[in-house]
C-alpha positions as CSV (number, residue, x, y, z in Angstrom):
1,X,-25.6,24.1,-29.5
2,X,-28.9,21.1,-30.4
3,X,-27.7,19.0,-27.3
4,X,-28.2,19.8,-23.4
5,X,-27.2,18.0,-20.2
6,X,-29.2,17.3,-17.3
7,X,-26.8,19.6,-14.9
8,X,-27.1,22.1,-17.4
9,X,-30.8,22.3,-17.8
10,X,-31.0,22.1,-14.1
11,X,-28.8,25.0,-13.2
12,X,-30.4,26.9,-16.2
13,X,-33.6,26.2,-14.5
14,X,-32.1,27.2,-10.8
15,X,-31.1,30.7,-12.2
16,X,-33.5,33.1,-12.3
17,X,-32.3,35.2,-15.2
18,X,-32.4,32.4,-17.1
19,X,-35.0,29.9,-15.9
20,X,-37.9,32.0,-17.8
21,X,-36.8,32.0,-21.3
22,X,-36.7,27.5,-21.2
23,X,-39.3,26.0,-22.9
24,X,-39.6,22.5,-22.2
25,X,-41.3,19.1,-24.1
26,X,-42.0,16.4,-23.4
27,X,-42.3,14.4,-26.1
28,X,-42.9,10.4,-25.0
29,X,-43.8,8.6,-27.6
30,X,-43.3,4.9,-29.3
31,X,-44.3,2.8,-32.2
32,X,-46.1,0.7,-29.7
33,X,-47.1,3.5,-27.8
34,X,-47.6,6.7,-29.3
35,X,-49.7,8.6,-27.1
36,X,-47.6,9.2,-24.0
37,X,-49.8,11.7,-22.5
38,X,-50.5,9.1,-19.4
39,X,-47.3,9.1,-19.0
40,X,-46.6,12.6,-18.7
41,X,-49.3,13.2,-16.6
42,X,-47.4,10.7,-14.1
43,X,-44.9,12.5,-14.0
44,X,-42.6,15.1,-16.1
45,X,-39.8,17.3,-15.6
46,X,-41.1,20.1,-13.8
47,X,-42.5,22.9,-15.8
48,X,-42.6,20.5,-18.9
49,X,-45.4,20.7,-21.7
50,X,-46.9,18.1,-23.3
51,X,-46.4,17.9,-27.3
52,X,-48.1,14.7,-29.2
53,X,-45.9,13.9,-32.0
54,X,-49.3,12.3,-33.7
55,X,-51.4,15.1,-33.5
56,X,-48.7,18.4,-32.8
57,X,-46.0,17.2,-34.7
58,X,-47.1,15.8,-37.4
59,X,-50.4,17.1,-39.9
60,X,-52.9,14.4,-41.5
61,X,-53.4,13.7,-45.4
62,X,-55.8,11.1,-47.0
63,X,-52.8,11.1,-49.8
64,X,-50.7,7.7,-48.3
65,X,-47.7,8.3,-50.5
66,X,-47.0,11.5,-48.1
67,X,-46.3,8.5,-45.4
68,X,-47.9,7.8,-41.5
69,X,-47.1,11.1,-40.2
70,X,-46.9,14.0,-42.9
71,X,-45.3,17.4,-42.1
72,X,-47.7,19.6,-40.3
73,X,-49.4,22.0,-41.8
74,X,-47.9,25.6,-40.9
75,X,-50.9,27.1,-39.5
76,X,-51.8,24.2,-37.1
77,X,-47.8,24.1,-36.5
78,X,-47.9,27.6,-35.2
79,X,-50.8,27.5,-32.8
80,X,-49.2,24.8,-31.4
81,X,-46.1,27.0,-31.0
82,X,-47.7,30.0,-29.4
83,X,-49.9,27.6,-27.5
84,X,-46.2,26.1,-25.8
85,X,-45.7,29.8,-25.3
86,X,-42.7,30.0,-27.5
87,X,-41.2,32.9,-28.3
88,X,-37.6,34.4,-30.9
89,X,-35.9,34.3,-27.7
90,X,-36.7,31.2,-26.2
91,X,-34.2,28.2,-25.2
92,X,-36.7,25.5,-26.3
93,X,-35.4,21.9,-24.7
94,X,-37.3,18.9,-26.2
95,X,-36.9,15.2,-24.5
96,X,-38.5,11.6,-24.2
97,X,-37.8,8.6,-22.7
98,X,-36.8,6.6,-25.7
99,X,-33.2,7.3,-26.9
100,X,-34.3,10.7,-27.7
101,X,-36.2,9.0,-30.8
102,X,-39.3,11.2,-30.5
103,X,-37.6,14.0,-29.1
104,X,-35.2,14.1,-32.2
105,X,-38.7,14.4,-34.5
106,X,-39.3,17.5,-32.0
107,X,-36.4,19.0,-32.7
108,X,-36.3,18.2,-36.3
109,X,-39.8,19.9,-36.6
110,X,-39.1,23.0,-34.4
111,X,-36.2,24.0,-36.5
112,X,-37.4,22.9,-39.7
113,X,-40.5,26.0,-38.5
114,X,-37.4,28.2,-37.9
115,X,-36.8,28.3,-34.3
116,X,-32.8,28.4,-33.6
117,X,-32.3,27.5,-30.0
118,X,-33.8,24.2,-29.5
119,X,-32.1,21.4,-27.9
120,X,-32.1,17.6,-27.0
121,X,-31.9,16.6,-23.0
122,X,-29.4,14.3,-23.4
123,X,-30.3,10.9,-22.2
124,X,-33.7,12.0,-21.3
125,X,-35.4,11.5,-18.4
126,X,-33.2,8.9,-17.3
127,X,-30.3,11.4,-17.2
128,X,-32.7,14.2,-15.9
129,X,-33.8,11.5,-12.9
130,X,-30.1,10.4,-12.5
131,X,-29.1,13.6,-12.6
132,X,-31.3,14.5,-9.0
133,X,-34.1,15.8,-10.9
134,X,-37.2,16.2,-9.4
135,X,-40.8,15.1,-11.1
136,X,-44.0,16.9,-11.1
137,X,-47.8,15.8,-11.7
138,X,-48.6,19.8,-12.3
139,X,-49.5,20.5,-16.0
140,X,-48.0,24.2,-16.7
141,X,-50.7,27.3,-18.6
142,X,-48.5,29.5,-20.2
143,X,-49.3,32.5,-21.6
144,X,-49.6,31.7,-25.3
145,X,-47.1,34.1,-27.9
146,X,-47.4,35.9,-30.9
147,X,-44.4,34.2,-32.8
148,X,-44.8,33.7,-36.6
149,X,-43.0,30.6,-37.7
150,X,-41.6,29.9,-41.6
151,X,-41.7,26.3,-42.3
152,X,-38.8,25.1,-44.5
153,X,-35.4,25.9,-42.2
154,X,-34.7,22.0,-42.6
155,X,-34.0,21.0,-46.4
156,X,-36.4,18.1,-47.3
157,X,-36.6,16.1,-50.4
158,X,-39.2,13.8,-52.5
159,X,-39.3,10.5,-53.6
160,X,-37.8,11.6,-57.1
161,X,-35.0,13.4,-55.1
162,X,-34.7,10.4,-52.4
163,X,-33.9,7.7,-55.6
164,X,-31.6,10.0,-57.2
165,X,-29.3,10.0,-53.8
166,X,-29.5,6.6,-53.6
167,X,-27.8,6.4,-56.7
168,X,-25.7,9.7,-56.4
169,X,-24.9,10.3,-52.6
170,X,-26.1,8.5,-49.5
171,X,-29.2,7.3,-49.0
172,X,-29.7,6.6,-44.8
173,X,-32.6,4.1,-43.6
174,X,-33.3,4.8,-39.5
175,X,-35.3,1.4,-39.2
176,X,-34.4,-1.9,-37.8
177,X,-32.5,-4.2,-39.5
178,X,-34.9,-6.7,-39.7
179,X,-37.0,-4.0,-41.3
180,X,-34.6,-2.7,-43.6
181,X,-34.1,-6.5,-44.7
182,X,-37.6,-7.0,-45.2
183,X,-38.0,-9.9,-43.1
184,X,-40.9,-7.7,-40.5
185,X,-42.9,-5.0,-41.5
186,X,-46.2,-5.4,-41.0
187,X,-47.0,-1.5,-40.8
188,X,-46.7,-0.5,-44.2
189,X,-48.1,-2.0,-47.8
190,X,-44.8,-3.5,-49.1
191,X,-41.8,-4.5,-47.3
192,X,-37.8,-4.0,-47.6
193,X,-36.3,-0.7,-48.3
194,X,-35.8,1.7,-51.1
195,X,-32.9,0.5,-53.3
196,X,-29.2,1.6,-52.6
197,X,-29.8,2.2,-49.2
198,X,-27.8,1.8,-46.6
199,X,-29.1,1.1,-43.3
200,X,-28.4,2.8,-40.1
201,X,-30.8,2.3,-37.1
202,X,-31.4,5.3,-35.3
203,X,-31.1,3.2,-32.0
204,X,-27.3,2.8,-33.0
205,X,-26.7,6.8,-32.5
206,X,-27.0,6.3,-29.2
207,X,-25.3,4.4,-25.5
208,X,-27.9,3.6,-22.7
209,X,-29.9,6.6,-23.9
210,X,-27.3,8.9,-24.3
211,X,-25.8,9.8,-27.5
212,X,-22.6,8.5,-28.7
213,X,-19.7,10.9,-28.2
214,X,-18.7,13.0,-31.7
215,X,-15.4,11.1,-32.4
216,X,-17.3,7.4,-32.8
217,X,-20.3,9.1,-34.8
218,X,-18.4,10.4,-37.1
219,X,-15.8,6.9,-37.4
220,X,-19.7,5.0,-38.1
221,X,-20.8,7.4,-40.3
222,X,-17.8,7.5,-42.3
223,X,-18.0,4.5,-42.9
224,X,-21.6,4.6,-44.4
225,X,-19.9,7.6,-46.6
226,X,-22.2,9.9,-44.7
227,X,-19.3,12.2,-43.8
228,X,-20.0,14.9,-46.4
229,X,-22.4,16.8,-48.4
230,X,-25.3,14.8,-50.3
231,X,-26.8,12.9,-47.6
232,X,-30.8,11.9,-47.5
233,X,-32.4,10.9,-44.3
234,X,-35.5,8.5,-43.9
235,X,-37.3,6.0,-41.9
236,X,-40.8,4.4,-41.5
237,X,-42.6,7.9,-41.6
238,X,-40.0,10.4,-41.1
239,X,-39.8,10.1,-37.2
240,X,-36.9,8.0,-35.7
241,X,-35.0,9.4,-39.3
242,X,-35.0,13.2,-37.5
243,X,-32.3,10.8,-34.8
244,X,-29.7,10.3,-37.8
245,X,-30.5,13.9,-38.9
246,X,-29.4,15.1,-35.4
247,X,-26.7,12.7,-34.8
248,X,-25.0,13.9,-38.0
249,X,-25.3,17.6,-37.2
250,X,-23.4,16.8,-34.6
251,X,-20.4,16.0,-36.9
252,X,-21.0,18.8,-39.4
253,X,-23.4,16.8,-41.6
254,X,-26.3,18.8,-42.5
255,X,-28.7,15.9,-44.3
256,X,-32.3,16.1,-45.8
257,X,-35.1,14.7,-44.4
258,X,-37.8,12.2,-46.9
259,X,-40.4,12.5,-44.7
260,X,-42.9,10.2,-46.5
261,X,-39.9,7.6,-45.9
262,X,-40.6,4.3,-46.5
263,X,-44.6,4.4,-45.4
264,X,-45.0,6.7,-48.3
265,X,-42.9,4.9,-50.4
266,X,-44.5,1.7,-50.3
267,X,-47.8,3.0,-51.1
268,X,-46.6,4.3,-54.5
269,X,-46.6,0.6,-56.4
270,X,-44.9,1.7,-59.2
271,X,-41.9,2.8,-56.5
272,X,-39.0,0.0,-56.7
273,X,-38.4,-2.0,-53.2
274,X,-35.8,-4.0,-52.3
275,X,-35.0,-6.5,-49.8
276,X,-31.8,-7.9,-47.9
């Protein structure tokens, strides 16, 4: 199970033989605004950590063709982990504010580190608030585990391996249209997308913040030809891409991530763009 509701997590929560083994993240974060640490700080799901995508959930490279947020490396990865408190037999629940858009990078990286249990709050804090969930201001300590972690759960791929499924399989871009077109992108050196893509925003997984029930994911999928085997994930820098990841687990689709995505792409000129 990758998905949770609100009255779930709360009644989890509310039960004492179970309330201790939940891990929960908070993990606000935007394109515009990336640190949501203020935010959490004004108020969280109660018991909630804090994890920065930008500094937790992603590692740093002077190499730009491994895109704007590299994988992290294992070692920082872990402390991290044990820092959360995390343990084998933890339920970890990761959430946002955003369509799940961060939290789905959470998730994405959490099982790519091996961890088996972690899940999405669906909707978010919305749902959680909606739900008659309470807020807190209180920042948790918890006492920090011994857990090894083995990166590599999640099957990536590289550039090479990303052009080769655009011509082979299926190829998914998680950005905007009018950044998949090539008409606005003013983060990265070029602009469009790699070609044979096909694009499919990550916003489109989901209905006012909740994600779209099994039966129409799999009809919009399908018709991308994303309804099988052979299916390669990316995005602007491998964030929002983790949502089209998660959304076509939810069908049976296991996809691979191209974490550079388009970011580290574009910063290899002798990489083919297109545009449209």
């Amino acid at each position: 199970m990758s998905l949770i509701t609100a009255d779930a997590l709360k009644a989890a929560l509310a039960d004492a033989d179970s309330a201790h083994r939940f891990v929960i993240l908070d993990v606000r974060w935007t394109l515009q605004k990336p640190n949501g640490l203020h935010d959490y700080a004004a108020g969280h799901i109660p018991g909630a950590q804090y994890a920065d995508l930008d500094t937790q959930l992603s590692g740093t490279s002077d190499d730009p063709t491994l895109g704007r947020h590299p994988l992290p490396d294992a070692a920082d990865l872990q402390e991290a982990v044990r820092g959360w408190g995390i343990t084998p037999d933890s339920t970890v629940v990761v959430y946002d504010d955003n369509s799940s858009l961060g939290a789905a990078r959470g998730w994405w990286i959490l099982r790519w580190a091996g961890l088996d249990d972690v899940r999405i709050l669906d909707g978010g804090l919305n749902a959680w608030k909606a739900a008659g969930g309470g807020l807190s201001t209180e920042s948790p300590q918890p006492k920090p585990s011994d857990i090894t972690i083995t990166t590599g759960a999640m099957p990536t791929v590289d550039a090479d391996q990303a052009a080769a499924t655009a011509a082979l399989g299926t190829l998914l871009d998680a950005r905007p249209s009018a950044r998949f077109r090539g008409e606005d992108d003013s983060m990265d050196p070029r602009a469009g997308h790699i070609p044979g893509a096909l694009n499919r925003p990550a916003a489109d997984n989901y209905r006012g913040g909740a994600l779209l029930p099994k039966h129409e994911l799999a009809a919009q999928f399908a018709e991308l030809g994303a309804d099988s085997g052979g299916v390669v994930a990316y995005c602007g820098s491998g964030v929002t891409a983790c949502s089209n990841i998660f959304a076509l687990e939810q069908i049976g689709v296991h996809a691979a991530l191209y974490s550079p995505s388009w970011s580290g792409w574009s910063a290899d000129e002798s990489r083919p763009t297109a545009k449209g």
